[in-house]
N, C-alpha and C positions, 0 to 999 in steps of 0.2 A: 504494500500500500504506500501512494505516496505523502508525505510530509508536506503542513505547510508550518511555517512560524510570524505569525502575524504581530506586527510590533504597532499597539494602538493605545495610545492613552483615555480614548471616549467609549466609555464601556455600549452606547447604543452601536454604534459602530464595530466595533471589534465582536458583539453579535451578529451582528448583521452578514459582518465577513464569516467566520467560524458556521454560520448555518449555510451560506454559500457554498464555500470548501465542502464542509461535510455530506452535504448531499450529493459533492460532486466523485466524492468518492477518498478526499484527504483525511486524515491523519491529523487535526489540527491542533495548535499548542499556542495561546495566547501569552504575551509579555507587556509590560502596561507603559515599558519606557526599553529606551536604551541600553541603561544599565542593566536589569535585570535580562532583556535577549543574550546581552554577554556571559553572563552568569550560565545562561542555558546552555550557549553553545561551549562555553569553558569545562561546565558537566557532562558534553560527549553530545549531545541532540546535533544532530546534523540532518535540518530537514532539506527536502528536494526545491522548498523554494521558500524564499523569504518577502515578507508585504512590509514596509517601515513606512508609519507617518511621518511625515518632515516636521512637524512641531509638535515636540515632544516635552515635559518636564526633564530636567536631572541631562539629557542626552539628546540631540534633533537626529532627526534621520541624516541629515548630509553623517554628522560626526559619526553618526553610529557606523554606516559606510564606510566611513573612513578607518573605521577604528576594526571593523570586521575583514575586511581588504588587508591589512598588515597582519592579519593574525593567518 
């Protein structure tokens, strides 16, 4: 099955996505900022695709990109 990892700080939305995915057949794994998708992927989660809002608490999606790309 594939993975997604949805990186969304607006809890209406980040349902909205996660029931999309899921019906679509994904695997899905919500993170509510930046920091914490790090966390995820530093615990081993390696999904098949990643969604980052660009305006984020704590971490924006450019940085997060940025910071996911070096690792």
């Amino acid at each position: 099955m594939k993975s997604v990892l949805i990186v969304e700080d607006d809890s209406f939305l980040s349902d909205m996505y996660q029931t999309k995915f899921a019906s679509a057949g994904y695997d899905v794994h919500i993170a509510q900022d930046g920091v914490t998708c790090l966390e995820e992927l530093k615990a081993g989660f390696r999904p098949d695709v990643m969604l980052f809002d660009i305006v984020m608490p704590r971490m924006d999606g450019i940085e997060l990109l940025e910071a996911v790309k070096k690792d």
